[in-house]
C-alpha positions as CSV (number, residue, x, y, z in Angstrom):
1,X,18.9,-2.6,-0.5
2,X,15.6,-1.7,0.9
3,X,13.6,1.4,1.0
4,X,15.2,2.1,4.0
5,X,18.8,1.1,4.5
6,X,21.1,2.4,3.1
7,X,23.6,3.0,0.2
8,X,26.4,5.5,-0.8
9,X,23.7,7.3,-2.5
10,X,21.5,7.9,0.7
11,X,20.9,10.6,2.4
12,X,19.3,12.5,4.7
13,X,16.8,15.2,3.1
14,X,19.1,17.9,4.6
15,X,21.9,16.8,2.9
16,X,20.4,16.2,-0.5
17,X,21.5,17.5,-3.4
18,X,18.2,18.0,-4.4
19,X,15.3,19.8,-3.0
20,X,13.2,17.4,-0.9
21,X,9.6,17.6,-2.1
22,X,7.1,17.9,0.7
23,X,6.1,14.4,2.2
24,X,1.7,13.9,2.9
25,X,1.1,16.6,5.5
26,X,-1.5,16.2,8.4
27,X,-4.3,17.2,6.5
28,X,-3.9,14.7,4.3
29,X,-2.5,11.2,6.0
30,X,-1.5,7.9,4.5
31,X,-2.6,4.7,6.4
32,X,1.1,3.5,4.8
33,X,4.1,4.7,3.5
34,X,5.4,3.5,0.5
35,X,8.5,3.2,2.0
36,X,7.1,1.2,5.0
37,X,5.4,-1.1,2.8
38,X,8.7,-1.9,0.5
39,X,10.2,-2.9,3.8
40,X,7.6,-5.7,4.4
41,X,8.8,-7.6,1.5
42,X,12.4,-6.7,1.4
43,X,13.6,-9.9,2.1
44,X,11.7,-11.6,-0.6
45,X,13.7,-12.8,-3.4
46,X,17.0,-11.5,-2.3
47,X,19.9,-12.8,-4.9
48,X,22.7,-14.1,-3.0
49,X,24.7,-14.6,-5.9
50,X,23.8,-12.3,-8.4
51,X,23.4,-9.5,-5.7
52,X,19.6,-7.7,-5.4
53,X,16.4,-9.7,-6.6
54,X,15.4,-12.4,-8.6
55,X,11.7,-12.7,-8.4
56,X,10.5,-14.8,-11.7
57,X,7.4,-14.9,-12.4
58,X,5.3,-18.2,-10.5
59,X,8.5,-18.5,-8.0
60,X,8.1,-19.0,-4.3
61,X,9.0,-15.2,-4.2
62,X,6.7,-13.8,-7.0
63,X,3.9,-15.8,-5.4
64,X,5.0,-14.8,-1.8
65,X,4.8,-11.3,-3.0
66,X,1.2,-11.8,-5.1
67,X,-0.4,-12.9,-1.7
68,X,1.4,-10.0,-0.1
69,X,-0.3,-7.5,-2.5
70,X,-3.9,-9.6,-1.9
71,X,-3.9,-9.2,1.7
72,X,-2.6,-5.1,1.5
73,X,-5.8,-4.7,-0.9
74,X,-7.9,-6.6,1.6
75,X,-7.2,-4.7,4.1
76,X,-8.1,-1.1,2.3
77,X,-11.5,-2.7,1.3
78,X,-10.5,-3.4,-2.1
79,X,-12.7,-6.1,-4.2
80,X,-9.4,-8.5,-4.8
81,X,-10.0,-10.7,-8.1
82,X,-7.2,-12.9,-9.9
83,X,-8.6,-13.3,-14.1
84,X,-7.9,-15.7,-16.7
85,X,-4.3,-14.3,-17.6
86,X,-2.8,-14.4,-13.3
87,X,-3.8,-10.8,-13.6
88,X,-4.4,-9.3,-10.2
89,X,-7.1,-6.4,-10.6
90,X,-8.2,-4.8,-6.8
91,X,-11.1,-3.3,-7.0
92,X,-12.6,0.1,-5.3
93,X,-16.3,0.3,-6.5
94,X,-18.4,3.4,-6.9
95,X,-21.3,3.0,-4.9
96,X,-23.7,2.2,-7.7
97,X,-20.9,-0.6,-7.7
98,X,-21.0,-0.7,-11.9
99,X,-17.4,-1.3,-13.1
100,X,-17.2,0.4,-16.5
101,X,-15.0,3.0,-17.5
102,X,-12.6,2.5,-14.4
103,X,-9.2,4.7,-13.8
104,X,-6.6,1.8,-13.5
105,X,-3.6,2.1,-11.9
106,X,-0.6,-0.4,-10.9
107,X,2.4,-2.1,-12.4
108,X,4.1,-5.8,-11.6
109,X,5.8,-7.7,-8.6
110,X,8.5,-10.1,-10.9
111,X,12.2,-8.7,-11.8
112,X,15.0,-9.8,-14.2
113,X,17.9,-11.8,-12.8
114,X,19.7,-9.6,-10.1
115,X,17.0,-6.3,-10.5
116,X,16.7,-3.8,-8.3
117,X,14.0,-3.4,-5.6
118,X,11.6,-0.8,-7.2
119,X,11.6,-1.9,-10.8
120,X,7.7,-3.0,-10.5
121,X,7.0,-3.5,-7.1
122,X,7.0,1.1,-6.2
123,X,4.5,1.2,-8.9
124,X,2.4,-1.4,-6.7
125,X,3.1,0.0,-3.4
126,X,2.5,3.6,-4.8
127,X,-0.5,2.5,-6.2
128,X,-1.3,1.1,-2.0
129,X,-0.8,4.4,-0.8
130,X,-2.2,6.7,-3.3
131,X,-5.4,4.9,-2.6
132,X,-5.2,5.5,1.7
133,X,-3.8,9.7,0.8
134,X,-7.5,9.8,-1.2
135,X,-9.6,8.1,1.0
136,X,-7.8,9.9,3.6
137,X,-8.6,13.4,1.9
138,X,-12.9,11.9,2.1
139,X,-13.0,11.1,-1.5
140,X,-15.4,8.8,-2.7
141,X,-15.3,7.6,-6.1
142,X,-18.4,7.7,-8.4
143,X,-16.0,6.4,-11.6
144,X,-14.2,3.0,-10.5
145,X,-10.7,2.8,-9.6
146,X,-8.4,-0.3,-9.9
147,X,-5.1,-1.5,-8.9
148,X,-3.8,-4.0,-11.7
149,X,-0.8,-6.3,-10.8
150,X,0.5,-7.8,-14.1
151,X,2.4,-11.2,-14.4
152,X,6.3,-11.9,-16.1
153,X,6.4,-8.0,-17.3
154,X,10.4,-8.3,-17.2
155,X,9.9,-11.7,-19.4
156,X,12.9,-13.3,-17.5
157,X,11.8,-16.8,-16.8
158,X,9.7,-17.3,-20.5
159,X,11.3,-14.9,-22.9
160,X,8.3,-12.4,-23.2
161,X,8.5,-9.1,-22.0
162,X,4.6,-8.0,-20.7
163,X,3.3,-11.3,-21.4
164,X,-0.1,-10.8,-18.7
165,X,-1.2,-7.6,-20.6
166,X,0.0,-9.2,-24.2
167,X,-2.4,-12.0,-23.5
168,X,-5.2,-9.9,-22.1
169,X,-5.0,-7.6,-25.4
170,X,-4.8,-10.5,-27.8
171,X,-1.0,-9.3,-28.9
172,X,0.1,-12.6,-28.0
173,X,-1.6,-15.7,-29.2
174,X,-2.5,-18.0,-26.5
175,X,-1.2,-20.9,-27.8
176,X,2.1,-20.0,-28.6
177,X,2.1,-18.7,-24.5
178,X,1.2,-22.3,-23.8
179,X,4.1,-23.3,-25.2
180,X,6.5,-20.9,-24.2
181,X,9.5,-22.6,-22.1
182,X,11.7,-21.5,-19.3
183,X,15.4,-22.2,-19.1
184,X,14.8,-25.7,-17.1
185,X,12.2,-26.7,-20.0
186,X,9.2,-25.9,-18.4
187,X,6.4,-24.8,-20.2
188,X,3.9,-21.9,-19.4
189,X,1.1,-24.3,-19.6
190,X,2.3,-26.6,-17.2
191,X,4.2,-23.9,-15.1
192,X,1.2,-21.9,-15.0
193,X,-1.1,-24.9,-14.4
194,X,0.9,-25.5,-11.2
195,X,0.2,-22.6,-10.1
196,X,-3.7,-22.5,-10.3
197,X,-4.9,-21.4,-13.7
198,X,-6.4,-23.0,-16.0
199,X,-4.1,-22.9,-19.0
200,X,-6.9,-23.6,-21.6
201,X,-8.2,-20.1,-20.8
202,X,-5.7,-17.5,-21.1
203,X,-6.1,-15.1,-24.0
204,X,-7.9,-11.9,-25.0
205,X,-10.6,-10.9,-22.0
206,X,-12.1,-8.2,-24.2
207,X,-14.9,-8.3,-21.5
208,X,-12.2,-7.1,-19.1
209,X,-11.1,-4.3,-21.8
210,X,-14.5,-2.9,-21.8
211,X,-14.6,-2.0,-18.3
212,X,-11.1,0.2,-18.6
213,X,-11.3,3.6,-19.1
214,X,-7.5,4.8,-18.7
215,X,-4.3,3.5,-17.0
216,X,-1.5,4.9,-15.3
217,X,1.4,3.1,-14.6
218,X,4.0,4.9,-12.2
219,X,7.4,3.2,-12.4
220,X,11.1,4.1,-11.5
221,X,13.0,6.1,-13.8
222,X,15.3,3.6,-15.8
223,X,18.2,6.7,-16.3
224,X,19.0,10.0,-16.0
225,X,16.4,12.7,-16.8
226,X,15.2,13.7,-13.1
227,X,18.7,13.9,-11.7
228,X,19.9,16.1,-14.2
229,X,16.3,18.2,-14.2
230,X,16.1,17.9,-10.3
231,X,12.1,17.1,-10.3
232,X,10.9,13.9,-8.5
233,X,8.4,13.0,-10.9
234,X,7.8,13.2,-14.8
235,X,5.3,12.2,-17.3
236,X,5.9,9.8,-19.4
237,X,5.6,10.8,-23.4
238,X,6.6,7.6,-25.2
239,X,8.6,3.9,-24.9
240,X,11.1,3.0,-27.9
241,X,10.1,0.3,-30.1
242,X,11.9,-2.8,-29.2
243,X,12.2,-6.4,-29.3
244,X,14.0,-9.6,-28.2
245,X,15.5,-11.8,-30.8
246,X,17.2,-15.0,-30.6
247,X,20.4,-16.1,-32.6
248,X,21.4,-19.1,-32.9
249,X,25.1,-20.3,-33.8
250,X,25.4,-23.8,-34.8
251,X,28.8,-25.7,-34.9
252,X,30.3,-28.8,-34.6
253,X,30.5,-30.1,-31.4
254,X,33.6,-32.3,-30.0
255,X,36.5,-33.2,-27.5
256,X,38.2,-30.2,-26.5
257,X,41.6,-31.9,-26.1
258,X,41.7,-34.2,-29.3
259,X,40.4,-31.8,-31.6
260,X,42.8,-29.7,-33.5
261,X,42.5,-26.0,-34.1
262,X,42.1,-26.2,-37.4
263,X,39.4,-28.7,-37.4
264,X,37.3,-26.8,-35.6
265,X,33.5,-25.6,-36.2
266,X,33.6,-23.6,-32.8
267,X,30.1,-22.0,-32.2
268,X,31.7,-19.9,-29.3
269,X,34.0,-17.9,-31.4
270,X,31.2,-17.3,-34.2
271,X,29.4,-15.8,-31.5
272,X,31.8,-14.1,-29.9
273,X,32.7,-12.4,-33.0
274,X,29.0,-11.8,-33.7
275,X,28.4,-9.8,-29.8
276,X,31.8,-7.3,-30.6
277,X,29.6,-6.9,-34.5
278,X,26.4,-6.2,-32.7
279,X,28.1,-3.4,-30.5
280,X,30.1,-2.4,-33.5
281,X,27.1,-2.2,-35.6
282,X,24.6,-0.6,-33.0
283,X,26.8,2.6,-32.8
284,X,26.2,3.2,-36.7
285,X,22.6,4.1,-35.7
286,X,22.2,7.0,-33.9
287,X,19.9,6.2,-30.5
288,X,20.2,2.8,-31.0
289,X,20.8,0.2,-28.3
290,X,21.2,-3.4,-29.0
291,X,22.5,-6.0,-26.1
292,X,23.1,-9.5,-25.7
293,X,21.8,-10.3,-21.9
294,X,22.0,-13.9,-22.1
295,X,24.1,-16.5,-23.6
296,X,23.8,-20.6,-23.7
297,X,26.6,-23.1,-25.2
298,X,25.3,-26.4,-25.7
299,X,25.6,-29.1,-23.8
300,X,28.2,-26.4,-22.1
301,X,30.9,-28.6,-20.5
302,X,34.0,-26.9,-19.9
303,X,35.9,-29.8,-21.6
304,X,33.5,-30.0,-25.0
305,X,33.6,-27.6,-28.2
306,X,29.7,-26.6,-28.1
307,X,27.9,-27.9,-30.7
308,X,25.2,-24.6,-30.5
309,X,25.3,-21.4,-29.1
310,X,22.2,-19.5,-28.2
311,X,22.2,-15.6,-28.1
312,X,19.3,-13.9,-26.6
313,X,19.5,-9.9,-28.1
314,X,17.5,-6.6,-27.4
315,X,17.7,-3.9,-29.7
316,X,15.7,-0.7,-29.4
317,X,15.4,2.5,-31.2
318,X,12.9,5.4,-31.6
319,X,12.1,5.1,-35.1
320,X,10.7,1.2,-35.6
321,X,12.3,1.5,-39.1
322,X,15.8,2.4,-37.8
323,X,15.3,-0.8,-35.1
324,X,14.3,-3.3,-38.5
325,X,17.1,-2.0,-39.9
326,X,19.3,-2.5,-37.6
327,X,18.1,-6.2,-36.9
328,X,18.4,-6.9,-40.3
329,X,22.2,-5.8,-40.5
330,X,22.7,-7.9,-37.1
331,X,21.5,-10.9,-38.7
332,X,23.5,-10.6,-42.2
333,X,26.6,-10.0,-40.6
334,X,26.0,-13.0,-38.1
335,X,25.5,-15.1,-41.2
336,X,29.0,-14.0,-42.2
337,X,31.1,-14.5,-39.4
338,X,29.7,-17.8,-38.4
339,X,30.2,-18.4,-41.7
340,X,33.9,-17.6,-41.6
341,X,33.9,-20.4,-38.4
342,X,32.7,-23.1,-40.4
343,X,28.9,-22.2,-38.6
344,X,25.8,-21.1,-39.6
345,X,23.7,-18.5,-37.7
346,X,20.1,-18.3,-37.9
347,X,17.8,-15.1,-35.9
348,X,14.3,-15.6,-35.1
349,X,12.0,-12.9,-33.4
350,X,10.7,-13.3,-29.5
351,X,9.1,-10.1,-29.2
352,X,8.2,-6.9,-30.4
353,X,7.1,-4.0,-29.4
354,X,6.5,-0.2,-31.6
355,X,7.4,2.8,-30.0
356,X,4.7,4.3,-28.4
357,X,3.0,7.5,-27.9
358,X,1.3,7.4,-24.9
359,X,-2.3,9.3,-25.2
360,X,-1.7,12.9,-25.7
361,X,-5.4,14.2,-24.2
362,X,-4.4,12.1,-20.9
363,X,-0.8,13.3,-20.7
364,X,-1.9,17.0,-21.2
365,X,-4.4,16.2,-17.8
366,X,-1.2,14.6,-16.0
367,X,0.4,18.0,-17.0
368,X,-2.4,20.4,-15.9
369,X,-2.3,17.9,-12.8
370,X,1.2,17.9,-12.1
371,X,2.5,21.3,-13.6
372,X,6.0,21.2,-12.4
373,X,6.3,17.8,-13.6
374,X,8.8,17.4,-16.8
375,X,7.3,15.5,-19.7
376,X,10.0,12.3,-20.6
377,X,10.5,9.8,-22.9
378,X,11.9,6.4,-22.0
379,X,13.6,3.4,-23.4
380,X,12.4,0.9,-21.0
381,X,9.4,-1.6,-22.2
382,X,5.7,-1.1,-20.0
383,X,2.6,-2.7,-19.7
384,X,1.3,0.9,-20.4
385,X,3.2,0.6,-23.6
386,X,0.7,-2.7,-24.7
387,X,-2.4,-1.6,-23.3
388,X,-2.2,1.7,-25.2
389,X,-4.0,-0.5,-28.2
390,X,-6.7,-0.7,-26.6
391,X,-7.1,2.4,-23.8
392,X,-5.2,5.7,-23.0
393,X,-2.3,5.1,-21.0
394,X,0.3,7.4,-19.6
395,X,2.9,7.1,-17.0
396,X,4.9,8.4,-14.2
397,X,8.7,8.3,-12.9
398,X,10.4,8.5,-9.7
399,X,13.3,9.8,-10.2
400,X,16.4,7.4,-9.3
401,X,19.3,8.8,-8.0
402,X,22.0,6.6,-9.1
403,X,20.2,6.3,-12.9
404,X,21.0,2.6,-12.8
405,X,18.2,0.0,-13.2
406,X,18.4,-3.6,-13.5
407,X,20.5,-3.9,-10.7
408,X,21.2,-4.1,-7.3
409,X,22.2,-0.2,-7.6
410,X,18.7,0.8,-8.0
411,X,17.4,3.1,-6.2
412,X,14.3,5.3,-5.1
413,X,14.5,8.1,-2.1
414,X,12.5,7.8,0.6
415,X,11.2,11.2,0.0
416,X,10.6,10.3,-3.8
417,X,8.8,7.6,-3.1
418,X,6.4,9.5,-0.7
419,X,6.1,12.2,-3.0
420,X,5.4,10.1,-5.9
421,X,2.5,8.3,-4.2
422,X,0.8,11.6,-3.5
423,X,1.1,12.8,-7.0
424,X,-0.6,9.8,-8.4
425,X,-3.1,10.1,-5.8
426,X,-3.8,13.8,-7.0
427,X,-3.6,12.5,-10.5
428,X,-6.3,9.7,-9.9
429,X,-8.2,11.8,-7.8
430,X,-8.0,14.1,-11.0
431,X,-9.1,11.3,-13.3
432,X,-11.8,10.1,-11.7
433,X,-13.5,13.5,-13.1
434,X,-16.7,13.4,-10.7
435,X,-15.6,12.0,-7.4
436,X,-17.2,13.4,-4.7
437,X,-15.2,14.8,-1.2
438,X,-17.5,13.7,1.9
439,X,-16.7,15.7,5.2
């Protein structure tokens, strides 16, 4: 599904069921649209068997679209600099050319298994156009503006959701990145190595910290709140905490056909007991959401009674004492039921993440920006959500007419998208406070 083909869900603006907000008018062109530019890289990473994109972070598709994003900066004049961490920053100096302070906008180009086509990459080519709509309208910065491209947000290939901003704030320590593996026993080091970095010197950049004033991150909407408010675009408020956990279930392994029933240590029926107990215990919480994505028998032969059983679980929750709850009752009733299987079950921690509030002084200048803009909160994980340590951050959706994410059934508007670029252009062009109009 591209920005411009077609699903049920398309339509014409006419037909809408919403009101079509008003695309850049003459007075204010765009070199691109965001539309156009989602086009030039529809084909990259198309899923033939899952269906959508798989785009994991240092695959031929990932880089593909990294050099993509490069030469798009390049051509707008943007200073293009890849740091430590395979952060992408594109640069648009002030003319004193200091970089301190900067507005920072952007988001990622990798996807989960199967994702969509906007989850990361609108953010990006938003970001592309909002940058032609303001130098379109004569601005000239004097505060610095950046485009950030941020590597393995989704976490899909090494298990850690936002891991380019977690190492550039010092969240995640750098050695314990290095040794992070993907599901073919790679690890980050050598993956990233590969790749051109220099493994021995990701980490904190607290010199790259200093120079960022605020970032705004604009993103798809990941459910429901525009289509049922009919607006385009909201402000994000906060993420829910949430976190990734692995359980594992460990058996007995053996022949399938010479080993009775009753003499069994099956790991695959401990865990599937444990997944109905996780849903089961999940709707106890009010709010809560707690999923198991990903599952691995070992060695996994349809003829053998797996001898482990690895379950990969997120669980998420507005209050970050409901979510340790709620972990901590997953884990005690695993104990039990693989238990009850002859197995033992053991849960260790991938990642976490607090809710977050995003800055409340920036999100009350998106507001005063964007006054018909609603004000929502999400469920979905952000790199705004990890640099908020360290600087403001806010964010904005684009409303998704189908409310599905992760998925080939994602989906932006043509419209929506063109709208959304040209409210973060007037929200940047907002931020950067002193900018000066040159006719």
């Amino acid at each position: 599904m591209t920005a411009s083909t077609s699903s049920a869900f398309r339509q014409t603006p006419e037909a809408a069921p919403h009101a079509s907000p008003a695309l850049p008018t003459a007075a204010e062109p765009a070199a691109a649209t965001v539309s156009g530019l989602l086009r030039d890289i529809a084909g990259v990473g198309r899923d033939a068997t899952r269906g959508g994109y798989s785009r994991p972070v240092f695959s031929s598709a990932e880089t593909e679209l990294r050099s993509w994003f490069i030469e798009q900066a390049g051509r707008r004049g943007l200073d293009v600099q890849t740091d430590q961490n395979g952060i992408i920053w594109a640069w648009w100096d002030t003319a004193a050319g200091t970089r301190q302070d900067a507005v920072v906008t952007g988001s990622h180009l990798d996807s989960v298994p199967g994702g969509g086509e906007y989850d990361g990459p609108l953010g990006v080519a938003s970001a592309l156009v909002a940058v032609d709509v303001l130098k379109a309208r004569g601005v000239r910065p004097r505060r610095p503006l950046a485009i950030a491209v941020f590597p393995e947000e989704e976490g899909s290939r090494f298990g850690v959701a936002c891991l380019g901003s977690r190492l550039l704030t010092g969240e995640l320590d750098p050695n314990k990145a290095r040794r992070l593996k993907d599901p073919d026993g790679n690890t980050y080091a050598d993956v990233a190595a590969a790749n051109g970095q220099d493994p021995r010197l990701i980490g904190a950049d607290y010199q790259a910290l200093a120079q960022l004033g605020l970032f705004v991150e604009l993103h798809v909407e990941q459910g429901r709140g525009l289509i049922d408010l009919n607006q385009p675009v909201a402000i994000g408020s906060s993420i829910l905490g949430h976190g990734r956990w692995k359980l594992t279930v460990t058996g007995e392994g053996n022949h399938a056909g010479t080993t009775l029933m009753k003499d069994r240590k099956d790991p695959m029926i401990a865990a599937a007991k444990v997944m109905v107990g996780i849903r089961d215990t999940a709707r106890k919480y009010r709010d809560a959401r707690a999923t198991v994505g990903r599952l691995q028998p070992v060695p996994g032969g349809t003829n053998v009674i797996a001898s482990r059983v690895d379950l990969w679980i997120d669980v998420r929750h507005p209050d970050d004492s409901v979510t340790a709850a709620l972990v901590e009752s997953i884990a005690l009733n695993a104990q039990v039921m693989a238990a009850e299987e002859g197995c033992t079950a053991a849960l260790t921690v991938e990642s976490l993440s607090p809710t977050v509030n995003f800055d409340a002084t920036l999100r009350d200048r998106l507001r005063g920006l964007l006054p018909d803009a609603p004000v929502l909160d999400t469920g979905a994980g952000h790199d705004a959500g990890v640099l908020s340590s360290q600087i403001p951050t806010a964010m904005l959706f684009i409303r998704n007419p189908t409310g599905i994410s992760h998925s080939p059934d994602e989906l932006v508007e043509d419209w929506d998208a063109e709208a959304g670029a040209v409210a973060l252009a007037d929200s940047l062009a907002g931020l950067l406070g002193e900018a000066r109009v040159i006719g």
